[in-house]
C-alpha positions in Angstrom: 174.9 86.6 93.7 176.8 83.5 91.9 175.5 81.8 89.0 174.4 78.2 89.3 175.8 75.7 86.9 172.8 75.3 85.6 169.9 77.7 84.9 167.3 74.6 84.9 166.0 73.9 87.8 168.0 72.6 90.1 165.8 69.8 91.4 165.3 66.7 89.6 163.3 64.3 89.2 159.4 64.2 90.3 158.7 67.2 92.7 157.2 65.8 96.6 153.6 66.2 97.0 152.4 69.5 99.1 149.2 70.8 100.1 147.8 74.0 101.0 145.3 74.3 103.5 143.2 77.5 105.3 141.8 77.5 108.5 138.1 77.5 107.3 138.9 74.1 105.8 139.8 74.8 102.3 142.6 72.4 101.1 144.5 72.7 98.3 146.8 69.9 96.7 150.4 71.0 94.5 153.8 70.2 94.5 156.1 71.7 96.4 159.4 73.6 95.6 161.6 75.7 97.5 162.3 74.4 101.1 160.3 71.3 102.2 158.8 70.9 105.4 155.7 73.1 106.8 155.4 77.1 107.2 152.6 78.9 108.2 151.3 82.4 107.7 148.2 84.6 106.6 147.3 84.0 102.9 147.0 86.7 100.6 146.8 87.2 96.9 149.0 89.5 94.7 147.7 90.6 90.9 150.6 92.0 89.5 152.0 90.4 86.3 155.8 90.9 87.2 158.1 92.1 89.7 158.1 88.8 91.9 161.2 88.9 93.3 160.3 92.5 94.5 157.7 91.3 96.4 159.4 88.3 97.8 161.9 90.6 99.1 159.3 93.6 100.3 159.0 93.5 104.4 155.4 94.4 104.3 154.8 91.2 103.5 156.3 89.2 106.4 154.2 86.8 107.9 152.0 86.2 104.8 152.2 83.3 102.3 151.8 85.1 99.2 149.7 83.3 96.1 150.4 85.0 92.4 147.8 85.3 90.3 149.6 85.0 87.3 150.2 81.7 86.4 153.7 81.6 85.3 156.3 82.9 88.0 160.2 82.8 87.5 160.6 83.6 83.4 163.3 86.0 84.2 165.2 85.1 87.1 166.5 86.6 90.0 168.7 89.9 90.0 170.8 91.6 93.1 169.8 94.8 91.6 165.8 94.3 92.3 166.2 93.2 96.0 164.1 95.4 98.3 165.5 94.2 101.2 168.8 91.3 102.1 166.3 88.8 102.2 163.3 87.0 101.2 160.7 88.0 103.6 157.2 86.2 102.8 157.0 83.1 105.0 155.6 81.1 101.9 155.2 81.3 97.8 152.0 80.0 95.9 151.9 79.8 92.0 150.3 78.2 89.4 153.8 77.1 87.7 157.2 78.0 88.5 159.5 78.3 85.7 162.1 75.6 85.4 163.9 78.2 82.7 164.9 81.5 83.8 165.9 83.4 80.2 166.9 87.0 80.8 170.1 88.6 80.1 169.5 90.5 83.8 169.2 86.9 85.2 172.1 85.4 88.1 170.0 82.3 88.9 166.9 80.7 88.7 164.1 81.4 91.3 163.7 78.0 92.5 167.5 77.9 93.3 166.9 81.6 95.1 163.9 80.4 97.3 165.8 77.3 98.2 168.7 79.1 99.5 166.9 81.9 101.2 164.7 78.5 102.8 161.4 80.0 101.3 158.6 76.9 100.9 156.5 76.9 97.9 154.0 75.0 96.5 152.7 75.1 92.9 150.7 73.6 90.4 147.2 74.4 92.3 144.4 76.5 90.7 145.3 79.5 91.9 142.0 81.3 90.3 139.8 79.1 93.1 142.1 80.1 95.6 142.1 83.7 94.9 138.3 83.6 94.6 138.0 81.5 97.9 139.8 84.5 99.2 137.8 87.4 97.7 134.7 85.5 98.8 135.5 84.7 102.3 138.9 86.4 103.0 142.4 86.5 103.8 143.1 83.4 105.8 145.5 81.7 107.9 147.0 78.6 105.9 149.7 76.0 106.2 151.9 75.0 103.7 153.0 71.3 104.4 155.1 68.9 101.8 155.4 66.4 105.2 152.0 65.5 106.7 148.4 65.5 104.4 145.9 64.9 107.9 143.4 67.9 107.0 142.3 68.4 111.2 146.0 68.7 111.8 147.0 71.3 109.3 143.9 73.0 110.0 144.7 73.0 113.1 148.2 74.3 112.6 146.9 77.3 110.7 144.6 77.9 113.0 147.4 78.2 115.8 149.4 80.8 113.7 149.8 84.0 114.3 146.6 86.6 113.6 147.3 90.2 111.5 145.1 91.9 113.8 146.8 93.2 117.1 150.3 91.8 115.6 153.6 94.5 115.8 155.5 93.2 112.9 157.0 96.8 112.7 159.8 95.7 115.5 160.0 92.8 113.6 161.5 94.0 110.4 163.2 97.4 111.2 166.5 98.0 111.4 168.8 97.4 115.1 170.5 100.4 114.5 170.5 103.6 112.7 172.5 104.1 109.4 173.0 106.2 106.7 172.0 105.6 102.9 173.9 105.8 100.1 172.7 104.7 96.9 175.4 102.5 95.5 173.7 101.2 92.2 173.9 105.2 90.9 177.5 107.1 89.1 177.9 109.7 91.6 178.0 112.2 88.5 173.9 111.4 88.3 173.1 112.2 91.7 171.9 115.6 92.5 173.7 117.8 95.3 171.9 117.0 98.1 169.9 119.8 99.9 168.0 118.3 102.2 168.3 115.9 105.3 165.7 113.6 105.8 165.0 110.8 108.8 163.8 108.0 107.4 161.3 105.8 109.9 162.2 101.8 109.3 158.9 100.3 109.7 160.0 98.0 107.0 161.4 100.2 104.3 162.3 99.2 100.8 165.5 100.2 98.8 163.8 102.1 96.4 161.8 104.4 98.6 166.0 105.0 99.7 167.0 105.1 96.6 164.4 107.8 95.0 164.6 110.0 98.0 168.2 109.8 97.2 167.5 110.7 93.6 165.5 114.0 94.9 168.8 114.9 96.4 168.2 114.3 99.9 171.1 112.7 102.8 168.7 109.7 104.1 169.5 108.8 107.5 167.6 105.4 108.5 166.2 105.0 112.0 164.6 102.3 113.7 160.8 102.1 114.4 161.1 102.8 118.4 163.2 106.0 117.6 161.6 108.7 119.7 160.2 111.9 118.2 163.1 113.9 120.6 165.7 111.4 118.8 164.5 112.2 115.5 164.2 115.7 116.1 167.8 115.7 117.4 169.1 115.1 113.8 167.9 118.7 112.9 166.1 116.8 109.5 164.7 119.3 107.5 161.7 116.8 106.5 160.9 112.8 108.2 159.5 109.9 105.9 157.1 107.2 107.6 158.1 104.2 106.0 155.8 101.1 104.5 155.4 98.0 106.5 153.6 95.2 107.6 151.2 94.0 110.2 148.5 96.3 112.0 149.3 99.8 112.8 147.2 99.8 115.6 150.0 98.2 118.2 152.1 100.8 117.4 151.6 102.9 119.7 155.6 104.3 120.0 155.3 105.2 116.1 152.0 106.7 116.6 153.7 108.8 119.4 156.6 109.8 117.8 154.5 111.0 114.2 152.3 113.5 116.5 155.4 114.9 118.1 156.9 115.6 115.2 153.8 116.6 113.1 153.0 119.0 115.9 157.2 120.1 115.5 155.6 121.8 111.7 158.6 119.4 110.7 157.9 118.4 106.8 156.1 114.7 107.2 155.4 112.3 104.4 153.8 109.1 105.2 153.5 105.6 102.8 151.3 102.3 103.4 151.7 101.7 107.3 153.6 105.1 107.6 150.7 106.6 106.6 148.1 104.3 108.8 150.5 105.6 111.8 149.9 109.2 110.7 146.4 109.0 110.5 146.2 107.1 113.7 148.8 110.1 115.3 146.0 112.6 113.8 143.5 111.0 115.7 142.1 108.4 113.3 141.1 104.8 113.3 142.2 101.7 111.2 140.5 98.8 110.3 141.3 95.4 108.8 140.4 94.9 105.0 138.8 92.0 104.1 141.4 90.8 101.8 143.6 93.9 101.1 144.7 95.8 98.4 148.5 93.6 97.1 149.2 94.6 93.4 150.4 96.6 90.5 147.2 97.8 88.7 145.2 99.6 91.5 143.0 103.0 90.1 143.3 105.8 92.8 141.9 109.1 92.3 143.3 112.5 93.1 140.6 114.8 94.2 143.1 117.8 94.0 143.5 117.5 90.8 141.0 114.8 89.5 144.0 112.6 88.2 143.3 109.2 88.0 146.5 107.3 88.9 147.6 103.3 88.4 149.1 102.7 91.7 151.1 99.9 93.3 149.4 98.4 96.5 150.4 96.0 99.2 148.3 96.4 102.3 145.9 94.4 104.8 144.6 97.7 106.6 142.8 101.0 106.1 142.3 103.9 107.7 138.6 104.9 108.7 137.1 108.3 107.2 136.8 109.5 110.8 139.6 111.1 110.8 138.1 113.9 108.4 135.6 114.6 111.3 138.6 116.7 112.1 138.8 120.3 109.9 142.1 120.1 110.0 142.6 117.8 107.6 141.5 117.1 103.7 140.8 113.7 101.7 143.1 113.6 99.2 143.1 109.9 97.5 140.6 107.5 96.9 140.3 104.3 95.9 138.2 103.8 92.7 137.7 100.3 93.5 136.3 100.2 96.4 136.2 104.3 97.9 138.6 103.5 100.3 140.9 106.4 101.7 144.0 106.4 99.9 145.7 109.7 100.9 145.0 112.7 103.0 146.9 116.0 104.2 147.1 118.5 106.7 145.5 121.8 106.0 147.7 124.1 107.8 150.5 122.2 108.4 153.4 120.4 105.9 151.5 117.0 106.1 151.1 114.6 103.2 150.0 110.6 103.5 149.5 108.1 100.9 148.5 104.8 101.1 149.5 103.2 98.5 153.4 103.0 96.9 154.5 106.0 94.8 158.5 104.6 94.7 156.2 101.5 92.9 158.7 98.5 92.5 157.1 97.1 90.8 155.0 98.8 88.9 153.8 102.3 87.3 155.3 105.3 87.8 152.3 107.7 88.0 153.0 108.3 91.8 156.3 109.6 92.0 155.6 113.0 91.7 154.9 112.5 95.5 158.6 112.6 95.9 159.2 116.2 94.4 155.7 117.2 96.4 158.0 116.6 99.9 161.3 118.1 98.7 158.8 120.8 98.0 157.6 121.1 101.2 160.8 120.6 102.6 162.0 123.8 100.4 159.5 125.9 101.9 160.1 125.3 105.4 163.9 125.6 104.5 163.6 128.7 102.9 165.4 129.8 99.4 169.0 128.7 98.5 171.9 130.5 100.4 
């Protein structure tokens, strides 16, 4: 990523007039910045106080217009090194102020600059506090973001034409065309760990550091697409399969839902994370459901009722999985949310099953989960047997 000339924001002059509205009505006026013109998507709110460009860049947020609740987004910059994915993948970017300054020493370029280039529109200088309680209140909601037209029926109108979270496969969306292998190119070769273990990696929109700390636990990562079938999978001879993160509603995906009770029922090592693990409850016989404005942050209390931890957990999803599932003997409530008691984690009894909801490889955010990561190398050790 090349430096621009200048690390002030690239746009001068007085910034165009934008609006914000929802499909209830709700209209919000800004400025815009970014790319001009009109983008749609569902409207969520994030709380975490940094780590922006890791959620810009996160695939389980693709289709949603993401509003920060902090007020002032872009201090430090943008860095190659925290990319989750190649590419911006929000369809829209709401603050309070974007910083016309980026000062870090980590820093190759100015958000603004980034968002314009990846064609990202933005609008800022709203209250985002009434727009985050609008949401609590009433819900995540379509919206439009528009710098070109102001008629409130229309853009009402276009938001309420968009695209709808429930019933939408964004899974096939996101994943990768083709299978590939990992290797974790940002760490000396001398500080990885042998690797021991190989592990099949689901893509239902998988972020780099999930990659990079399975890495770290000394696994060979091979990446595979979402429709990969259990038999496919299987075929790689893994000694453990990861169901990645991802976005949209696990319900439509039925081939992933397929392929996790294959390979559950295989007594293949399974770990499942945020719509890898709504798959796996689904696969055990489960239901989902929508939230009413989801769980998107850095600062989220979960309880382990193992061990009656309390861990801060990153969080960045629309849907839940329904306690019905435990109806079933077989399997054991493991996490819950101390928000709002929603399930959070859950595992097999017999078999080498683990599911979270929430994001131990964080990024951003605490580290409290990632002992999750030596829990499946553990598993995977079992199954595998002692060292040769």
């Amino acid at each position: 990523m090349s430096r621009p000339e200048s690390r002030i924001r690239p746009q001068g002059g007085v910034r165009p007039s934008c609006a914000l509205v929802l499909e209830d009505g709700a209209f919000f006026r800004g400025l815009s910045f970014g790319r001009a013109g009109v983008t749609t998507g569902e409207v969520v709110f994030n709380t975490a106080l940094a780590g922006y460009q890791e959620v810009l860049t996160d695939p389980s947020y693709a289709g949603q217009i993401v509003t920060m609740t902090y007020p002032h987004i872009g201090n430090y910059g943008i860095c190659a090194e925290d990319m989750e994915s190649a590419r911006a993948q929000v369809t829209g970017f709401v603050v309070r102020e974007i910083a016309s300054i980026d000062s870090s020493y980590r820093s190759e370029g100015s958000l603004e600059s980034w968002l314009l280039q990846q064609g990202i529109a933005g609008i800022c200088g709203i209250d985002t506090r009434a727009l985050t309680r609008h949401l609590r209140t009433h819900g995540a909601k379509r919206g439009v973001i528009s710098s070109e037209a102001f008629d409130l029926d229309r853009l009402v109108a276009q938001a309420r034409a968009s695209r709808d979270m429930n019933g939408l496969d964004l899974a096939r969306e996101v994943t990768t065309p083709e299978a590939y292998d990992f290797a974790d190119a940002g760490t000396a070769l001398a500080a990885r760990p042998e690797p021991r273990f190989k592990v099949v990696a689901y893509d239902f929109g998988i972020k780099r550091n999930i990659l990079k700390l399975l890495v770290a636990s000394g696994c060979d990562v091979r990446v595979v697409p979402a429709t990969t079938t259990a038999k496919e999978a299987l075929a790689l001879e893994p000694d453990g399969v990861f169901l990645s993160n991802g976005p949209g509603d696990p319900d439509p995906c039925t081939y992933a839902i397929e392929s996790a009770k294959a390979i559950m029922d295989s007594g293949t090592p399974l770990f499942g994370i945020c719509l890898g693990h709504q798959i796996l409850g689904l696969a055990c016989g489960g239901k989902s459901y929508k939230l009413k404005f989801g769980h998107r942050g850095a600062n989220h209390p979960v309880k382990d009722l193992e061990t009656g931890k309390v861990e801060i957990t990153a969080q960045n999803h629309g849907f839940a999985l329904d306690r019905s599932v435990f109806e079933n003997k077989q399997f054991a409530l493991t996490h819950v949310n101390l928000n709002d008691d929603t399930v959070e984690g859950f595992r097999h009894r017999e078999l080498p099953v683990i599911s979270v909801q929430y994001h131990p490889e964080s990024s951003p955010g605490p580290h409290d989960s990632r002992h999750l990561f030596a829990r499946f190398v553990e598993m995977m050790e079992k199954k595998k047997g002692p060292r040769g």
